[in-house]
FITOR-697680 format. One line per field, with one value per residue (C-alpha): y, x, z. Coordinates in Angstrom, 3 decimals, decimal comma. Layout:
N
v (Y_...)
u (X_...)
w (Z_...)
# end
This chain:
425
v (4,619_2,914_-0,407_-0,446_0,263_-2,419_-5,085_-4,014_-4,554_-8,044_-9,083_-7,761_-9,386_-12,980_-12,361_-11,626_-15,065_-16,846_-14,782_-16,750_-20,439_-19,061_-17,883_-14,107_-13,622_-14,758_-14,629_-17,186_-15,613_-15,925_-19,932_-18,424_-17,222_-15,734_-15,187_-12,160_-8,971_-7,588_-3,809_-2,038_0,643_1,613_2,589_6,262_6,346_3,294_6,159_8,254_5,385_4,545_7,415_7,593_7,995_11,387_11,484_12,760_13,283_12,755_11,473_8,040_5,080_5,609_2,066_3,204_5,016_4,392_7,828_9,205_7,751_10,964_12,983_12,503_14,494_13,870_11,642_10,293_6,547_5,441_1,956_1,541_-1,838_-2,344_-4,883_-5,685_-6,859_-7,565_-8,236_-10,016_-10,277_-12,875_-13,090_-14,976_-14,989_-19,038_-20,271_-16,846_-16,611_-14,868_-17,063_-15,821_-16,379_-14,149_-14,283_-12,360_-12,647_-10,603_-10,302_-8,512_-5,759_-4,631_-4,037_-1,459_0,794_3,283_5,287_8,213_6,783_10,561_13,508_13,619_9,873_7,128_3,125_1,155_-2,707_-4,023_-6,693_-6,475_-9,004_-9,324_-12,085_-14,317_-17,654_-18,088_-19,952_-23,294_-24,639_-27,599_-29,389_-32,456_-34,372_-35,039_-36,180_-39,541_-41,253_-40,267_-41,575_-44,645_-46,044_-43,935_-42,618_-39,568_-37,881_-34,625_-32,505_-29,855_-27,389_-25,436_-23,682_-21,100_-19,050_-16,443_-14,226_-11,972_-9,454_-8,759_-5,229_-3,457_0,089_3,254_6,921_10,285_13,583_15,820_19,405_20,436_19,510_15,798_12,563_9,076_5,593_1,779_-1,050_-4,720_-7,270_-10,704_-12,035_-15,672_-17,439_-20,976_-21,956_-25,333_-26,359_-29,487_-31,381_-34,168_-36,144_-38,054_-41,233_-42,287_-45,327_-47,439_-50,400_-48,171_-44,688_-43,585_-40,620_-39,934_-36,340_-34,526_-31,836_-29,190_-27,170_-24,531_-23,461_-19,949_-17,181_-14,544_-11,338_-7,805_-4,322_-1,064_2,170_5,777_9,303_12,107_15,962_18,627_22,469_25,153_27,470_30,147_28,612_25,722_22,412_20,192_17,071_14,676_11,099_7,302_4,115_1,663_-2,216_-4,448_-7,256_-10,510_-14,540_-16,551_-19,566_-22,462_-25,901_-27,456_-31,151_-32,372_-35,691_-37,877_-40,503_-42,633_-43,951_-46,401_-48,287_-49,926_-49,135_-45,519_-45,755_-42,420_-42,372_-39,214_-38,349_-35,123_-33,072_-30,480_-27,002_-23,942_-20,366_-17,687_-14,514_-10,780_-8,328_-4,497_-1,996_1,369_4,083_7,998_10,923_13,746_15,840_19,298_20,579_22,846_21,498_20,072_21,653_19,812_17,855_16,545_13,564_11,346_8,167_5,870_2,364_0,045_-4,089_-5,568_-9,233_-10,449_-12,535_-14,223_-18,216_-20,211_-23,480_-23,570_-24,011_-27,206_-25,505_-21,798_-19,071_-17,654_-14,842_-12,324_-8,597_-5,074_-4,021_-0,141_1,512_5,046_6,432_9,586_11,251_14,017_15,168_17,559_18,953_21,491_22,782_20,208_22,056_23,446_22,967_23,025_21,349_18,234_17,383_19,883_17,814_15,126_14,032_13,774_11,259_10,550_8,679_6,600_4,481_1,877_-0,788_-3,307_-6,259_-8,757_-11,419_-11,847_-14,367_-15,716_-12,794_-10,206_-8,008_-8,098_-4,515_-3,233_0,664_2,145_4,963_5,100_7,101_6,882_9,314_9,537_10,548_11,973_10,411_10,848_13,453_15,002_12,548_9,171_8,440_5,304_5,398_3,726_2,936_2,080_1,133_0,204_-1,544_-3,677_-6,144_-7,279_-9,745_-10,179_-13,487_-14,269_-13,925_-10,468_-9,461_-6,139_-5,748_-3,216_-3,360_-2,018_-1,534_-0,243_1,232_2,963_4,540_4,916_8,285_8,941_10,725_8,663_9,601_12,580_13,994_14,824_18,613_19,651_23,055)
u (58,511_56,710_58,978_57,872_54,204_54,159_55,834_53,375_50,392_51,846_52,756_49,419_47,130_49,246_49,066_45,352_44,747_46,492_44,838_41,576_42,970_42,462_39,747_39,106_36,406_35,088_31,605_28,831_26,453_29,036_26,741_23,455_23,353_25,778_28,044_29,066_28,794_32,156_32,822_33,691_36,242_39,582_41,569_40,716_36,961_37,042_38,559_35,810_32,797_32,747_31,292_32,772_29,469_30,499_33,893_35,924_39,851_43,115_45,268_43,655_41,347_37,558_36,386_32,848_32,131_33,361_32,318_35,048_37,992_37,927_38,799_42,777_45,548_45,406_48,525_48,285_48,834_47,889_47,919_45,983_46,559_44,997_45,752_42,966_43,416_40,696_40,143_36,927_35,221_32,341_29,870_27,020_24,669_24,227_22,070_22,915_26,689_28,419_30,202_33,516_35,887_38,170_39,309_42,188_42,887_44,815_43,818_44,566_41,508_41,564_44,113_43,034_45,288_44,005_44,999_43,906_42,235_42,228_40,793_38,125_38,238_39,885_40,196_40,375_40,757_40,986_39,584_37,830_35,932_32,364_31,073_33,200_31,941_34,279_32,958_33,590_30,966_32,652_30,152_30,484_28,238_28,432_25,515_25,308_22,895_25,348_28,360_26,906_25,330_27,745_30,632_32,346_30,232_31,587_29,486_31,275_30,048_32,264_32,628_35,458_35,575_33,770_32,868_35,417_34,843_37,022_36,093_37,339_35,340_35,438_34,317_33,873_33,656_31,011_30,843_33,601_31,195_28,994_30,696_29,372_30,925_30,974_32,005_32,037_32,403_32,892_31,690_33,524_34,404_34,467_32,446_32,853_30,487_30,698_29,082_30,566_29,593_32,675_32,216_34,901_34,874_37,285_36,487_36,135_35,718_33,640_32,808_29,586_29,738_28,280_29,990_29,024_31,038_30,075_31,992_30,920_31,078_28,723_28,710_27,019_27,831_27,331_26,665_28,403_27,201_28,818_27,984_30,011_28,547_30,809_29,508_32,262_35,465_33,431_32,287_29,192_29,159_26,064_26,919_24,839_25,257_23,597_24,506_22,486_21,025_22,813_22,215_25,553_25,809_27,408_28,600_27,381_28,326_26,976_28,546_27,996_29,897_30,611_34,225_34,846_38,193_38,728_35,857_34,566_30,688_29,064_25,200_25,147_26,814_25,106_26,513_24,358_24,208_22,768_21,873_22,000_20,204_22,410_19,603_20,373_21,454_21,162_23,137_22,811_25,064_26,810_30,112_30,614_34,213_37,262_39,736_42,425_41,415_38,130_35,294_32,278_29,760_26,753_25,697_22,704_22,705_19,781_20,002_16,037_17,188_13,730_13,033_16,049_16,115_19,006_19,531_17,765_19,334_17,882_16,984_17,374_14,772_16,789_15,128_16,061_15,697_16,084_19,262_20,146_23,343_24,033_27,446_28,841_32,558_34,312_38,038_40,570_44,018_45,318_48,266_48,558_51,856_53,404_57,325_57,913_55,548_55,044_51,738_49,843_50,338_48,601_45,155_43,323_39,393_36,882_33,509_30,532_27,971_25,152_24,369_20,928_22,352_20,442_19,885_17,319_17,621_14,242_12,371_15,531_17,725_21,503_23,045_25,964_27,688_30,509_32,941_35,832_39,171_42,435_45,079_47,324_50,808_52,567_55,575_57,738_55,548_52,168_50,103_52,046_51,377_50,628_47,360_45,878_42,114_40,751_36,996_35,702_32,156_29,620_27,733_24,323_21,413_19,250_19,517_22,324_26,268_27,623_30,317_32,693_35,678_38,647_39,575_42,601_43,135_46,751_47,104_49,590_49,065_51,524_51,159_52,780_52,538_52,860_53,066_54,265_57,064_60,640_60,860_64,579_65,544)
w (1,722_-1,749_-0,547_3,169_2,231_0,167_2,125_5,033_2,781_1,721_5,239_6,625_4,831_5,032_8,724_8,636_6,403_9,380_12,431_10,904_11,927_15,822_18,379_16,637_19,216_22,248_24,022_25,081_22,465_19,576_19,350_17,559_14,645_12,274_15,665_17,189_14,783_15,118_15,297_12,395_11,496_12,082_15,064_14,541_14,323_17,176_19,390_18,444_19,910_16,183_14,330_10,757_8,405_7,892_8,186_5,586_6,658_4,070_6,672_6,708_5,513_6,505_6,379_7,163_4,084_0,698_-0,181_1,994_-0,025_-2,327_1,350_0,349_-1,729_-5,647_-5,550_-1,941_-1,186_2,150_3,749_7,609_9,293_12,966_15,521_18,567_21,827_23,918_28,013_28,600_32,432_32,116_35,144_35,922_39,376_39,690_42,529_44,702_43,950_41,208_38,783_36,842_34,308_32,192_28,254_26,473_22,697_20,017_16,438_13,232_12,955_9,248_6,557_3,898_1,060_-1,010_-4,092_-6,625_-9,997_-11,957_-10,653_-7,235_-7,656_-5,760_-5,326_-2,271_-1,101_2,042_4,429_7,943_10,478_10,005_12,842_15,010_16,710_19,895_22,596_25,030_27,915_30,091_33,076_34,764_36,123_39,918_40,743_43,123_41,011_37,255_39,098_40,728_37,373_34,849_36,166_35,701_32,777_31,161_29,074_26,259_23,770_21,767_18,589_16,627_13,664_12,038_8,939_7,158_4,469_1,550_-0,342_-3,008_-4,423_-5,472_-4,719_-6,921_-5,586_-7,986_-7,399_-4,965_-2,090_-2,837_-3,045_-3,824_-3,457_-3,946_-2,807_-3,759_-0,845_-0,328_2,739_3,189_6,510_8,082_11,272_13,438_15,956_18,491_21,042_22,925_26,302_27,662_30,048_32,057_34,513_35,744_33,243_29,982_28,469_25,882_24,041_21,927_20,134_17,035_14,771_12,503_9,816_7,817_4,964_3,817_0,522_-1,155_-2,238_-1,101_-1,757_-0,140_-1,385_0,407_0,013_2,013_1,490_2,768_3,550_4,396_7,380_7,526_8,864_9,807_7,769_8,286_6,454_6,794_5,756_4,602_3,747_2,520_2,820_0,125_1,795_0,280_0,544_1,885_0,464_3,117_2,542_5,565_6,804_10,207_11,866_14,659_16,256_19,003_20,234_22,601_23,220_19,506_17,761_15,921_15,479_12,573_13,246_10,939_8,322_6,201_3,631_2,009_1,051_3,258_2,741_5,455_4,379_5,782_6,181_4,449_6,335_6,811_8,444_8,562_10,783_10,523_11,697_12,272_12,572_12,287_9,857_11,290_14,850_15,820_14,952_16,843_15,215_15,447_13,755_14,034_12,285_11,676_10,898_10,781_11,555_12,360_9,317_9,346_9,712_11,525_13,175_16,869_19,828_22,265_25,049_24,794_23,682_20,794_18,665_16,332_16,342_14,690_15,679_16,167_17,471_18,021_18,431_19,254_18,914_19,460_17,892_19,021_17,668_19,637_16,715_13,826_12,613_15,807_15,410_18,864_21,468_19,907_22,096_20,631_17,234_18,538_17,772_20,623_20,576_22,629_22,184_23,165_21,910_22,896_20,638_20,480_19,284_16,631_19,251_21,716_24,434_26,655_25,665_26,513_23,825_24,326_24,772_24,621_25,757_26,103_26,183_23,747_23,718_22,000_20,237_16,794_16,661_13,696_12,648_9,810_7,985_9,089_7,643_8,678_12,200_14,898_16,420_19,536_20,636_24,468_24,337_27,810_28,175_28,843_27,398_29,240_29,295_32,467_34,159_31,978_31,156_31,472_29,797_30,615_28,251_27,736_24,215_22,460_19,024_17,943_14,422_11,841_9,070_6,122_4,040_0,900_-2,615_-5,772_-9,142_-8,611_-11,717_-10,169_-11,797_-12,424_-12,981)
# end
């Protein structure tokens, strides 16, 4: 088991380096800003509409909470890797009709491993999405007087990448019952930008177009506390966070050109260094629960984005906004160690959440709900199992692009005990 954990942690994280040279999300609003915030967490508290502030379980990596890495066995060794696929619907209502297209991508979610340090105290390391930029707008021209004077005359925006986050931290567990965490992070990622109009006619073709690239890195931390109080056979644990608010430093070139037939024609050529500033956040819930029989939980997490500065947009309204989400989950076992009805050893989740998003568009906040679901089943021991996450929802702005998405987000989770002394008799 040591060997396979290991050459999964390898392999994951050389497939997640890899995953970043392709479209890791997709969605018209992914051009402003920082790009689209990404969910965060694993498959299991994704199932759960993303509660995991104050979740504290040893049979798997809490990315939420780097208090919660103390919630394991003293010699325990556990590895979580998560896959995504997404299913996006876009619709618009242009001039009366309803406009729409469709989008499917796969991506590596998060890679994580943890391990004990000494006593109540553990290590972790891992890496996550933070933003994605995914998007590309194609329009041609058809009107008489364009193709009488121009020709055909196609217009295209597009962009790709995104921000990752690297972490690595520790936790401490301090009278039976309170436990605090760290974590370091690196927040690095490349974004590319472009612009083109392309001029066709039966006598030439020419292309004049502009592009921006942003290389990204900087650091942040965040801070865990969780806090558990037994009420007879019962536990509540109330759960925060807190995400220091961090400047990203950018290498940022911008160039434009023009082509036509022979000759290549840079109006602009800029190289400089930017800063984007990541605003702190905060985030508070709680669970109450029956070990390893049932747990129910809330979170709420705030983002203030509204002092925060980026490029403008020609011809859009584009703001920026406090962003809130509150998520709620529920978890069910029906008989964790039944030995002979091996569905009642499954973990069973269901969740929901609705989300105000940083960006506000003519005056209007994008939103976004759902409902989550999903299940883990044990394999090879207890604590080992493969893990799957449906979220269905809906992302809205009036008079805009909707978007409704089914996303799934496959997991597995290797479990096992290092360190430990082989005793012979």
């Amino acid at each position: 088991m040591k060997k396979l954990i290991i050459s999964v942690f390898v392999m994951a994280l050389s497939l997640y380096a890899v995953a970043q040279e392709s479209f890791i999300g997709y969605s018209p609003y992914s051009q402003f800003g920082i790009g689209q915030i990404e969910s965060f967490g694993d498959q299991n508290t994704m199932a759960m509409g993303g509660i995991g502030v104050a979740i504290r379980d040893a049979g798997y990596n809490n990315l939420l909470n780097p208090a919660s890495v103390t919630a394991r066995e003293t010699q325990a060794f556990m590895l979580n890797f998560g896959l995504k696929q997404s299913n996006t619907i876009y619709s618009a209502d242009i001039n009366g009709s309803t406009a729409k297209t469709a989008k499917n991508l796969f991506d590596i979610n998060h890679v994580v491993a943890s391990f004990p340090i000494y006593k109540h105290s553990a290590f972790r390391l891992g890496v996550m999405p933070y933003s994605s930029t995914g998007y590309l707008f194609r329009y041609r021209d058809e009107s008489d007087i364009v193709l009488s004077e121009l020709g055909d005359v196609q217009y295209i925006r597009a962009g790709q990448g995104g921000l990752s986050q690297a972490f690595a931290g520790a936790g401490v567990t301090l009278f039976e019952r309170l436990s605090l965490g760290a974590d370091a992070i690196l927040v690095f990622g490349t974004n590319t930008r472009n612009s083109a109009a392309l001029f066709n006619t039966n006598s030439y073709s020419r292309t004049i177009a502009r592009d921006w690239k942003s290389v990204s890195r900087g650091f942040t931390g965040k801070l865990g506390m969780q806090y558990e109080q037994p009420l007879g056979d019962l536990s509540l644990i109330v759960g925060s966070t807190y995400k220091l608010g961090s400047t990203i430093k950018s290498d940022y070139s911008d160039l434009a050109y023009a082509t036509g037939g022979n000759y290549t024609d840079t109006t602009i050529n800029v190289s400089m260094e930017k800063s984007i500033n990541l605003p702190q956040e905060i985030s508070v819930g709680f669970t109450l629960g029956k070990k390893d029989s049932w747990k129910i939980g809330y979170d709420y997490t705030m983002q203030d984005w509204t002092g925060s500065v980026f490029d403008p947009t020609p011809g859009i309204n584009v703001a920026y906004g406090n962003s809130q989400s509150h998520n709620i989950g529920f978890e069910y076992i029906p008989n964790k160690y039944d030995v002979r009805y091996f569905l009642r050893t499954i973990t069973y989740r269901v969740g929901a959440y609705h989300k105000n998003q940083y960006l506000i568009i003519d005056g209007h906040q994008i939103s976004t709900s759902g409902i989550t679901f999903g299940f883990s089943i044990p394999v090879y021991n207890r604590q080992t199992s493969v893990s799957l996450a449906v979220d269905l929802g809906r992302t809205q702005v009036p008079n805009h692009v909707n978007e409704n998405f089914v996303k799934f987000t496959f997991g597995l989770n290797l479990y096992d005990v290092w360190f430990q002394k082989v005793l012979y008799n």
